[in-house]
KEPA-745296 format. One record per residue (C-alpha): residue in three letters; x, y, z; residue number from 1. Coordinates in nm, 4 decimals. Each point is the difference from the previous one (the first is absolute). Layout:
ALA,X,Y,Z,NUM
...
***
This chain:
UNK,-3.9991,4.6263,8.0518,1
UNK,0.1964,-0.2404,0.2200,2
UNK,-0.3001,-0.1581,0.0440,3
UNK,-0.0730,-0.0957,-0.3721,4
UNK,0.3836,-0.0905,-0.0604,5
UNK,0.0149,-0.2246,0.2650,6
UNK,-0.3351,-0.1732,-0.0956,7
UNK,0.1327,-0.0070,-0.4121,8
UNK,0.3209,-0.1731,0.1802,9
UNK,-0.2160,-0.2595,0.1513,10
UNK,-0.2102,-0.0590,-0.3012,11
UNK,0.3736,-0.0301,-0.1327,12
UNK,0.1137,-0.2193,0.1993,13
UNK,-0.3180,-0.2373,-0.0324,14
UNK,0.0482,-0.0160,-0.3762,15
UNK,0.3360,0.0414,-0.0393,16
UNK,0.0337,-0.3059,-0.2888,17
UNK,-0.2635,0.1579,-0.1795,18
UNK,0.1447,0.3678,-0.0111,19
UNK,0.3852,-0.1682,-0.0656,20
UNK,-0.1876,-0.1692,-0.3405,21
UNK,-0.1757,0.3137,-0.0748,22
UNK,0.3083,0.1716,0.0187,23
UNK,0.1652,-0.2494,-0.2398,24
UNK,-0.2369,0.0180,-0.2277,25
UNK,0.0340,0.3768,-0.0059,26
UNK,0.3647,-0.0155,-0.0564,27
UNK,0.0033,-0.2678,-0.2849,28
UNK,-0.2621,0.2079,-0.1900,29
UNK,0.2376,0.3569,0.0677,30
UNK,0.3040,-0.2051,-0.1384,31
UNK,-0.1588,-0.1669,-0.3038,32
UNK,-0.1144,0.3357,-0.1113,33
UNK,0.3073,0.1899,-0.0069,34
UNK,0.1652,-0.3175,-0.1255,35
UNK,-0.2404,0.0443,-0.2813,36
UNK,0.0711,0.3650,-0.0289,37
UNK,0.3730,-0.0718,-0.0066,38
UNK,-0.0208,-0.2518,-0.2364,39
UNK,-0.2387,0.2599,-0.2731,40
UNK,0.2621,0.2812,0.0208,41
UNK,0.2819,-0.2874,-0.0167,42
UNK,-0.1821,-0.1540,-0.3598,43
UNK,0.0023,0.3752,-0.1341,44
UNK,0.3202,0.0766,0.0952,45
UNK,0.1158,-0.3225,-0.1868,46
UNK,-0.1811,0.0650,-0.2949,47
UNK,0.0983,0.3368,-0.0095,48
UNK,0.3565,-0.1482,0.0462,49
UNK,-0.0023,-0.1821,-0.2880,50
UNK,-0.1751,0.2366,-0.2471,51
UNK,0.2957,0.1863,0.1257,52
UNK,0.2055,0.0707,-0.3858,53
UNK,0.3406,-0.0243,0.2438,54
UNK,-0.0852,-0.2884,0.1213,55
UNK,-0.0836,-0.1863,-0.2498,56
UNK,0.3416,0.1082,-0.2020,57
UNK,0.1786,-0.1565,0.3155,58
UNK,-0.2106,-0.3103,-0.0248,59
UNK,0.0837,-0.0916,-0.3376,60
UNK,0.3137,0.1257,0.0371,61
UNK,0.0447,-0.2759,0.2838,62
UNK,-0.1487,-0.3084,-0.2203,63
UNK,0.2181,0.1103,-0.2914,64
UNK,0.3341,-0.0305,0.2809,65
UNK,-0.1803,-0.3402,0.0942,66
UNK,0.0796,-0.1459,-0.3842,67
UNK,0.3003,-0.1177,-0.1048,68
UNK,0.1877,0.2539,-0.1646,69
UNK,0.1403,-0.2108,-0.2674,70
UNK,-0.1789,-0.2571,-0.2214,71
UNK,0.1091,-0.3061,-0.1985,72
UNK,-0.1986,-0.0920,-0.2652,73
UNK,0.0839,-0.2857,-0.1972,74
UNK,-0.2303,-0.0819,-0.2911,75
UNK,-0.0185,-0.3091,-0.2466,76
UNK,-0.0920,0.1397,-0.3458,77
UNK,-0.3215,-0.1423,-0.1810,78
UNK,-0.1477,-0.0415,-0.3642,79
UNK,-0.0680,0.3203,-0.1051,80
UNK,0.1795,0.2564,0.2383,81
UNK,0.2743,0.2249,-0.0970,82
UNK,0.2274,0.2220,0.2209,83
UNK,-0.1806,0.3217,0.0068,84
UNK,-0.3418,-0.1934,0.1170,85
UNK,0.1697,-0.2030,0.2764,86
UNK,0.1165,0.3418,0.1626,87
UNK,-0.3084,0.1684,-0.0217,88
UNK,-0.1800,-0.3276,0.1680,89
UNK,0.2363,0.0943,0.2949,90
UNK,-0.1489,0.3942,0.0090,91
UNK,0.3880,0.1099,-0.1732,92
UNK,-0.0052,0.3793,-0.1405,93
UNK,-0.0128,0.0773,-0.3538,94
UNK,0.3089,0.1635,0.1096,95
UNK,0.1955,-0.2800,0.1412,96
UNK,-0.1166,-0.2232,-0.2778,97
UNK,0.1585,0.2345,-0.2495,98
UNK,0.3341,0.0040,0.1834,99
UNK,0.0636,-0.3624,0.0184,100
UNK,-0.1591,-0.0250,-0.4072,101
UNK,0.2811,0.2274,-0.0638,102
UNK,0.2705,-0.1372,0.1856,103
UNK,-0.1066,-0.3717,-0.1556,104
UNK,-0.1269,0.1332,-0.3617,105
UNK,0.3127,-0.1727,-0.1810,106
UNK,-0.0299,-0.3464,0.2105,107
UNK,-0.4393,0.0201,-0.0404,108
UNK,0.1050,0.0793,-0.4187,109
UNK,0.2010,-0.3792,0.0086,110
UNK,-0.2080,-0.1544,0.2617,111
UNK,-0.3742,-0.0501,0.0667,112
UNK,-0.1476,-0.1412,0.3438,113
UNK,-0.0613,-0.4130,-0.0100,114
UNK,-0.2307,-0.1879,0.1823,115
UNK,0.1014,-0.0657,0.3384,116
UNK,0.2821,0.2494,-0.0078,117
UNK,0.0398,0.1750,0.3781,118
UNK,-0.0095,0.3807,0.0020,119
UNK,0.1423,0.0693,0.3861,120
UNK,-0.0596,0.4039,0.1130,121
UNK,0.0576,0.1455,0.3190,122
UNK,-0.2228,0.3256,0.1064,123
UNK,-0.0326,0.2650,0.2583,124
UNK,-0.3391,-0.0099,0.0954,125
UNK,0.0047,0.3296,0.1762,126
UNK,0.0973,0.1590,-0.3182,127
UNK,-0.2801,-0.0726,-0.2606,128
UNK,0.1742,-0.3640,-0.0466,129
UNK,0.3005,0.1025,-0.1718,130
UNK,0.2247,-0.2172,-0.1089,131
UNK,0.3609,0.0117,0.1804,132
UNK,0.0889,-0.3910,-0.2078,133
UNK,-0.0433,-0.2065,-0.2632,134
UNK,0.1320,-0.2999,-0.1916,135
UNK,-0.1296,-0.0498,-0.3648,136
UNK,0.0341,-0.3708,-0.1226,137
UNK,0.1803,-0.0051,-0.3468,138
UNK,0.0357,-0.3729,-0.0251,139
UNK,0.0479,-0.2579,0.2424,140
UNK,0.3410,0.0944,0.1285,141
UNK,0.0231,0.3446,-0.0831,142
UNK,-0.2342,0.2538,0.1994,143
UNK,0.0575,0.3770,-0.0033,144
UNK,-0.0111,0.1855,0.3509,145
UNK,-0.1108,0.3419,0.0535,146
UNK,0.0782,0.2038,0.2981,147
UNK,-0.1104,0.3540,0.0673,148
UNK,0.1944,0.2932,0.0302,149
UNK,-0.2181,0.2443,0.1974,150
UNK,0.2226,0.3314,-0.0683,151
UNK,-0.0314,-0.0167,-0.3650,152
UNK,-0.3340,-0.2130,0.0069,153
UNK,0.1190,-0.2398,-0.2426,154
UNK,0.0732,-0.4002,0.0213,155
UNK,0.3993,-0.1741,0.0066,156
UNK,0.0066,-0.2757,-0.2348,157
UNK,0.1858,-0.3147,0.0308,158
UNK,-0.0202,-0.3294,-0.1698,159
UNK,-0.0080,-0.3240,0.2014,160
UNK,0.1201,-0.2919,-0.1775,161
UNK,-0.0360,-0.3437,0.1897,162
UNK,0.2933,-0.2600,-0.0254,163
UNK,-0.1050,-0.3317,-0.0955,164
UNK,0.1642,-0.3341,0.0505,165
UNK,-0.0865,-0.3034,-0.1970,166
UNK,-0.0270,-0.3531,0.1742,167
UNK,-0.1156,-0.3458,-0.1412,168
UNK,-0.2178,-0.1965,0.2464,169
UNK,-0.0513,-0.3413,-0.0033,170
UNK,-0.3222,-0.1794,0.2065,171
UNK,-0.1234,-0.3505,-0.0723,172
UNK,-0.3342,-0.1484,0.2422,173
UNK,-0.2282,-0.2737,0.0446,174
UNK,-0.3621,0.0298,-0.1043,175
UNK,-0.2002,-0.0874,0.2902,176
UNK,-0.3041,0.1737,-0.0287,177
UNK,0.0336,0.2307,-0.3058,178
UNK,0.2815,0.1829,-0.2090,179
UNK,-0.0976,0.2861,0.1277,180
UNK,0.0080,-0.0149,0.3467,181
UNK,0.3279,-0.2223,-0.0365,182
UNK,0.1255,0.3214,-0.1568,183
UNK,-0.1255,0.2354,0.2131,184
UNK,0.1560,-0.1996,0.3102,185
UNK,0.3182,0.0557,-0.1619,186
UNK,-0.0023,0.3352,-0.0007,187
UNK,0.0105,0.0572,-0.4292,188
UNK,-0.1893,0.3245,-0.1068,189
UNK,-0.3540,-0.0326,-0.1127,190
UNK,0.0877,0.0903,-0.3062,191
UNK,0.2384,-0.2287,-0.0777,192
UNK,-0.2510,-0.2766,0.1545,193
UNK,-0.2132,0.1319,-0.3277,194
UNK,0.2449,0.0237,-0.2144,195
UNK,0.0724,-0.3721,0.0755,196
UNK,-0.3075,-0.1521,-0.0801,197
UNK,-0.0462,0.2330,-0.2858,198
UNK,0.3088,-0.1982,-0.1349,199
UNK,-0.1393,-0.3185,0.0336,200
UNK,-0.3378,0.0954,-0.0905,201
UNK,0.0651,-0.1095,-0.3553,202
UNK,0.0733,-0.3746,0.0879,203
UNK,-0.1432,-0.0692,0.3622,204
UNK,-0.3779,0.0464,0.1357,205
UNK,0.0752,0.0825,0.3692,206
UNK,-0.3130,-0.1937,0.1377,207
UNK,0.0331,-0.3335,-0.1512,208
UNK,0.3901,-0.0341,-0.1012,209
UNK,0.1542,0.0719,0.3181,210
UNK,-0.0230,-0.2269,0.2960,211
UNK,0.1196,0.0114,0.3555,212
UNK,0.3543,-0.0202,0.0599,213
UNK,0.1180,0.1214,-0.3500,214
UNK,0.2898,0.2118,0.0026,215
UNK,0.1170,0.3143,-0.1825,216
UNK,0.3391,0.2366,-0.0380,217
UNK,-0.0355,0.3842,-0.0973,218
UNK,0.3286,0.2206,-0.0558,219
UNK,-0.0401,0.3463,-0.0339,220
UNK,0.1024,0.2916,0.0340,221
UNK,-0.0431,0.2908,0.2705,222
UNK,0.1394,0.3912,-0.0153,223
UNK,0.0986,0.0971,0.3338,224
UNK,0.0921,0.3587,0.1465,225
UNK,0.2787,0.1293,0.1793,226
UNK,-0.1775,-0.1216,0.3260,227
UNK,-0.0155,-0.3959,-0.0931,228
UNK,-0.3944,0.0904,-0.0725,229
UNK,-0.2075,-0.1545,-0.2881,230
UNK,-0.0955,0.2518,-0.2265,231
UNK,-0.1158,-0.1812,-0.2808,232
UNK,0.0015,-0.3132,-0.2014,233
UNK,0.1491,-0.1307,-0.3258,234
UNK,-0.0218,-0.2599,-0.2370,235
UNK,-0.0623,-0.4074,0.1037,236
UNK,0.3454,-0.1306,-0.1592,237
UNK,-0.1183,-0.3253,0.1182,238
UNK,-0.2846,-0.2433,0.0755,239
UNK,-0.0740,-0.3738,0.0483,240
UNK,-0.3092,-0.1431,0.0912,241
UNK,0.0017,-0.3681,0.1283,242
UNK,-0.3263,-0.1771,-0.0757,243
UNK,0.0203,-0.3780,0.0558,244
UNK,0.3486,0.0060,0.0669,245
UNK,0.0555,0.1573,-0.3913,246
UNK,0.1944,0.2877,-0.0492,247
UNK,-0.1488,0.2970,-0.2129,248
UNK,0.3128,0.2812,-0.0156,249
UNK,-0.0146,0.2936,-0.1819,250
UNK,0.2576,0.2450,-0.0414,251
UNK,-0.0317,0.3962,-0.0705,252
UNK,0.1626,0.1043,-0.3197,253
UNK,-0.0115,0.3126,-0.1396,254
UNK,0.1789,0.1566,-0.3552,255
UNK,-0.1254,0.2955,-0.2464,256
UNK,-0.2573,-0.1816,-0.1407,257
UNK,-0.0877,-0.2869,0.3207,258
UNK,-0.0785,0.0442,0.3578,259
UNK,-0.1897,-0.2879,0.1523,260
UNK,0.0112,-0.3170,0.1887,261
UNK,0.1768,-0.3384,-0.1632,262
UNK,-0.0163,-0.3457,0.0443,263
UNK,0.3364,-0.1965,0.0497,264
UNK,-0.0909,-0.0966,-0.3916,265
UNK,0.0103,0.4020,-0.0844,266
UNK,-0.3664,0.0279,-0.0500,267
UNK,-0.1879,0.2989,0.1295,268
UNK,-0.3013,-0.1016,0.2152,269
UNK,-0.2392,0.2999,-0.1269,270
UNK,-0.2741,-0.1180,-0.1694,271
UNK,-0.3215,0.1939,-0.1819,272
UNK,-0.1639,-0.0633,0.3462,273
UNK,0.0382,-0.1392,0.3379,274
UNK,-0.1635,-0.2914,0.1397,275
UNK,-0.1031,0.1532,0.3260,276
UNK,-0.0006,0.4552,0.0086,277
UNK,-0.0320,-0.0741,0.4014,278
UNK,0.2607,-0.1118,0.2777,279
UNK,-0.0956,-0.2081,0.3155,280
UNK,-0.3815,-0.0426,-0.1607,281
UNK,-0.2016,-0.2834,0.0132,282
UNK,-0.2165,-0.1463,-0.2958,283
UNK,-0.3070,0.0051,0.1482,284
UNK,-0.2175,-0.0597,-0.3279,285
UNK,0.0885,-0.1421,-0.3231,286
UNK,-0.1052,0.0485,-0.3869,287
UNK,-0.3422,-0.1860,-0.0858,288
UNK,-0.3554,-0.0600,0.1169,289
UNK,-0.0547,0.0425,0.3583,290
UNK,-0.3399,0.1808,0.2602,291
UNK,0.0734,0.3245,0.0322,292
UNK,0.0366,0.1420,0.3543,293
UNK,-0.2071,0.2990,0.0025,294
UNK,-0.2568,-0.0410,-0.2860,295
UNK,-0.0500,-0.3992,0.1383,296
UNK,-0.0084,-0.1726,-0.3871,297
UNK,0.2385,-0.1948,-0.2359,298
UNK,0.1904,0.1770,-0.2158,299
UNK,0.3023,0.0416,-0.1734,300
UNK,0.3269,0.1632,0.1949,301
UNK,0.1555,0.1353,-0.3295,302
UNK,0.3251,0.0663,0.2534,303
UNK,0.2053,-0.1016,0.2875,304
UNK,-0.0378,0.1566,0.3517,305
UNK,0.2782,-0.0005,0.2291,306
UNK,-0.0618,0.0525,0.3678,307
UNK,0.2462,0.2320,0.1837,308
UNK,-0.0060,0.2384,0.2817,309
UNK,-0.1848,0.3696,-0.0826,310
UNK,0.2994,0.2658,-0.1057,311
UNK,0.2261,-0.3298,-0.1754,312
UNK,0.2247,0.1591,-0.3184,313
UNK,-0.1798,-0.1118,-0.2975,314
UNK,0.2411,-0.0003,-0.3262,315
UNK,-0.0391,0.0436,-0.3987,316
UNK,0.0438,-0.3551,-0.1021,317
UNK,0.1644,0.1823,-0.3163,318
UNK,0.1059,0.2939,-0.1961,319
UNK,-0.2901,0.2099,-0.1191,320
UNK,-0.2211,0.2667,0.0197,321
UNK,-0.2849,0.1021,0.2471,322
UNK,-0.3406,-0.0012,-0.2308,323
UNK,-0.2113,-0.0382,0.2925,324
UNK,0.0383,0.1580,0.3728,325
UNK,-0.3631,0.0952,0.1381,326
UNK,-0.2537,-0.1419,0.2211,327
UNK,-0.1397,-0.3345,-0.2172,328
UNK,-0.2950,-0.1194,0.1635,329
UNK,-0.0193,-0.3490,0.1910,330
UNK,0.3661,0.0239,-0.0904,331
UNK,0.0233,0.2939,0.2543,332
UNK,0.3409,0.2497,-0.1048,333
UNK,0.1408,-0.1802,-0.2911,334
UNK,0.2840,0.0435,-0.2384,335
UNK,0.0542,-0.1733,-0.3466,336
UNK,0.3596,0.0167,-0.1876,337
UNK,0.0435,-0.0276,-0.3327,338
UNK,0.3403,-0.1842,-0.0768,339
UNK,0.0167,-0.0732,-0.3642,340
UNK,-0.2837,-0.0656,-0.2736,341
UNK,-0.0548,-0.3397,0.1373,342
UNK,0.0074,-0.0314,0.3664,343
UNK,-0.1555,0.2731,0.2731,344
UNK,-0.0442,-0.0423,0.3934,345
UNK,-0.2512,0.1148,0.2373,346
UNK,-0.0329,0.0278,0.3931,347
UNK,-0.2796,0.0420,0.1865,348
UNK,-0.1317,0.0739,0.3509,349
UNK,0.3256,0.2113,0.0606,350
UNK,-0.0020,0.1953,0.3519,351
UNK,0.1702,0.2764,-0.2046,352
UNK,0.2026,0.0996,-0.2791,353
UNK,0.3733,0.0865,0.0269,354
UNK,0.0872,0.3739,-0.0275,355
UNK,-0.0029,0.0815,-0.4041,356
UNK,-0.2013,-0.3143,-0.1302,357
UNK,-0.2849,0.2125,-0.2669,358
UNK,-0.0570,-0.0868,-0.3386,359
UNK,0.2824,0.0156,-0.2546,360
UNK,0.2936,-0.0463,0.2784,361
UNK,0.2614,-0.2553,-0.1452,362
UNK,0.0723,-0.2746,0.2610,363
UNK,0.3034,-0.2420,0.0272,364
UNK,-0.0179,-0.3026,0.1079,365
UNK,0.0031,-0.0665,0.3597,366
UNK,-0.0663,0.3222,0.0516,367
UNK,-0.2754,0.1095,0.3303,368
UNK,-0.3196,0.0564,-0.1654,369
UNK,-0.2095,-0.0478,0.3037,370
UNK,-0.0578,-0.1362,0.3448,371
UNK,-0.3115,-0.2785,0.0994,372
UNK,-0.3158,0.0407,0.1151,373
UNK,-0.3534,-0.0988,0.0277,374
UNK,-0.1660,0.2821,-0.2203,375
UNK,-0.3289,-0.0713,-0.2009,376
UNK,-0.1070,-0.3515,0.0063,377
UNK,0.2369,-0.1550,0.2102,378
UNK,-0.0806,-0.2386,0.3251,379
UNK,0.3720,0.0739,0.1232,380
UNK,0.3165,0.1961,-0.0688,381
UNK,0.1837,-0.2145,-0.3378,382
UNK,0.1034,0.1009,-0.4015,383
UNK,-0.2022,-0.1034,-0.2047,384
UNK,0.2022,-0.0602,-0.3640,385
UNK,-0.0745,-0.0473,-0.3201,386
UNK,0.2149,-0.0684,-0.3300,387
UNK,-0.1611,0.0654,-0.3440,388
UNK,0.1598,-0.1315,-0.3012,389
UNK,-0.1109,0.1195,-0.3457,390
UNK,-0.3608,0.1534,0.1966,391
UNK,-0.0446,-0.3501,0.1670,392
UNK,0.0295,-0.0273,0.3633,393
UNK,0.2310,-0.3051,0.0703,394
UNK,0.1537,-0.2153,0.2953,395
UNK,0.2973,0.1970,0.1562,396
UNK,0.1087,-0.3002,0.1529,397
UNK,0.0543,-0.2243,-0.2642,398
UNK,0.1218,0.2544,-0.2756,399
UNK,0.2865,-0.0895,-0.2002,400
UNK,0.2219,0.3140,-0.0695,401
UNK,0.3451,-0.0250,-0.2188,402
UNK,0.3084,0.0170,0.2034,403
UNK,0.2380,0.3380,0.0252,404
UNK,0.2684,0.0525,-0.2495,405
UNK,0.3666,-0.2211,0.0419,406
UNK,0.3578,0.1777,-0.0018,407
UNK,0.1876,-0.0500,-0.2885,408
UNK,0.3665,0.0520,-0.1226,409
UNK,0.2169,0.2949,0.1605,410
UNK,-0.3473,0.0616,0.2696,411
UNK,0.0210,-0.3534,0.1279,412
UNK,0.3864,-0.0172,0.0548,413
UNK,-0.0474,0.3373,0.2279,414
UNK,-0.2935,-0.2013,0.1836,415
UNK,0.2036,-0.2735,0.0762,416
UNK,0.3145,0.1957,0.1191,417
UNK,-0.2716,0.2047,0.2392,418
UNK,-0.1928,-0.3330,0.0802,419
UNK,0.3597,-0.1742,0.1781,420
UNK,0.0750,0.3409,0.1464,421
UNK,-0.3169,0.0157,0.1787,422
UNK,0.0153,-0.3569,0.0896,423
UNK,0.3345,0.0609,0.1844,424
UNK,-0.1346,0.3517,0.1411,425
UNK,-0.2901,-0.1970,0.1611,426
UNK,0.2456,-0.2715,0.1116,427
UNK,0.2325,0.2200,0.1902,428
UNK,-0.2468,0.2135,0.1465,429
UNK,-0.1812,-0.3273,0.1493,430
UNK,0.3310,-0.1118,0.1110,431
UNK,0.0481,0.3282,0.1783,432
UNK,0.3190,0.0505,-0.1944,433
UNK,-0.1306,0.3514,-0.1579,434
***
């Protein structure tokens, strides 16, 4: 026996790298399969971990803890959405949506939901998303605001009235590269930038009459909150535009039966139409025979196309109503006005319509129909515009339209008492003395 042993040792000892990789090998193949082993049974366990019912109930219960608690929601109402709708959008209970109807039925009786009113909500999303707040706009500085009383499940009302202040504001500019951006550089609300060259839209075409280094003064005025914050925007009291050095003022006036913008002479600036429905555009094609860009022969342009950037406010050159708001054709979305039983408008290639431009809508004059764009037939984003007089189409450019109506008697002694006021309002506040 000690015989074999000690000749196995020697064989051993002879081959002893072999035997130590043998042995290796051995080992790494023992390990691998009870890692494999271990690693089965581990998989089942898991699984049978997670079909676990317990387990699962703690899992969500641990995502729903990971969520905020509380939500703010604050949502700016649309065409065609009313209260109960909005809530329901947000997964609100029947039963929530009742409470708050009830709490708000004599406010919601006297007060229906306008375009671009906010509707701000709080919930707790670990209880079904009820509501625990919520302010209901009644007009623009009066909201109502509803807080819940869990114990009795019902909602505290108060009403929220905001304070305003009104201030006049006087800014005058040079015209370097447009109004617009002359305007926008001094910090006066986009609106008001509209409202501007709506003014002077009756008398002055914006891409031929006014040149570089003409001037202009707006006064207006501005409703402030307790906080010194803007909250919205009045009336333009006063405007001058300086083209070649000439004045053009024109003062607001406003009585029971006027409200408009005068000349120094008392005589309103509204026409039937306005020379140009578009601010900062530029005429890119006139009326008359010219190739056309897409089809590639000579026609006639029975309109005027104004080039502007795509999403530019386009306005109703005039009082009227919408007889015409679809898709036309090569004229892409279109909309034709009707303003009297002579004279209707159209405009073409529109990017879209303003909210509530159909058929039958009543416009007024300078009023957002639109915005530009390059729909239909169109080699670039412009408005193309077209006047018809009598069921001819005519030359916007060069049509002759009867000035607005003079002050007379008793109404033009008021306008000039308000005219020198204004004039020494404007004065002072440039001087810094107001």
């Amino acid at each position: 026996m000690k015989f074999y042993l000690s000749k196995i040792q020697k064989i051993i000892n002879k081959n002893i790298e072999f035997f130590l990789l043998f042995s290796l090998i051995i080992f790494a193949g023992m390990s691998t399969q009870i890692y494999n082993l271990n690693k089965e049974k581990t998989l089942r366990n898991l699984i049978a971990l997670t079909d676990n019912i317990y387990f699962q109930k703690n899992l969500e219960h641990l995502i729903d803890n990971l969520k905020p608690k509380y939500k703010t929601i604050t949502h700016l109402v649309t065409r065609g959405e009313n209260f109960n709708s909005i809530l329901k959008n947000y997964n609100i209970s029947n039963q929530d949506i009742n409470i708050i109807n009830s709490s708000l039925s004599k406010i919601q009786l006297s007060n229906k939901l306008k375009i671009n009113q906010i509707i701000k909500f709080t919930i707790d999303q670990s209880k079904n998303n009820e509501i625990i707040y919520l302010t209901y706009p009644v007009s623009k500085t009066k909201k109502i605001e509803l807080k819940r009383n869990f114990k009795e499940n019902t909602f505290l009302k108060k009403e929220i009235v905001t304070n305003l202040t009104k201030k006049i504001v006087v800014k005058e500019g040079r015209i370097v590269h447009s109004l617009y951006k002359t305007a926008e550089n001094l910090k006066i609300p986009i609106n008001l930038i509209v409202e501007f060259a709506r003014i002077y839209g009756f008398q002055v075409d914006f891409q031929r009459d006014i040149r570089k280094n003409d001037s202009f003064q707006v006064m207006y005025e501005i409703f402030e909150d307790d906080n010194k914050k803007l909250y919205e925007t009045g009336n333009i009291i006063f405007a001058d535009l300086i083209l070649k050095n000439q004045n053009n003022a024109l003062y607001f006036f406003k009585d029971k039966k006027n409200e408009g913008h005068y000349d120094v002479n008392g005589k309103s600036v509204k026409k039937a139409l306005m020379k140009t429905p578009i601010n900062g555009a530029r005429l890119s094609s006139s009326f008359g025979m010219r190739k056309h860009p897409i089809d590639g022969f000579n026609k006639m342009h029975r309109g005027t196309d104004f080039a502007a950037p795509k999403g530019t406010p386009i306005m109703a050159s005039g009082d009227g109503v919408i007889v015409r708001a679809r898709w036309c054709g090569g004229g892409g979305n279109c909309i034709k006005i009707k303003h009297n039983s002579t004279y209707s408008t159209v405009y073409a290639h529109m990017h879209k319509f303003a909210n509530g431009m159909k058929v039958g809508r009543r416009v007024k004059q300078g009023q957002v129909i639109g915005y530009v764009g390059s729909t239909g037939k169109s080699t670039g984003p412009h408005l193309h515009y077209e006047v018809i007089e009598n069921g001819k189409k005519i030359n916007s450019q060069t049509l002759k339209l009867p000035s607005g109506k003079i002050l007379k008697g008793k109404n033009r002694k008021l306008f000039e008492v308000e005219r020198i006021k204004m004039d020494v309002l404007k004065s002072e506040l440039i001087l810094g003395l107001k």
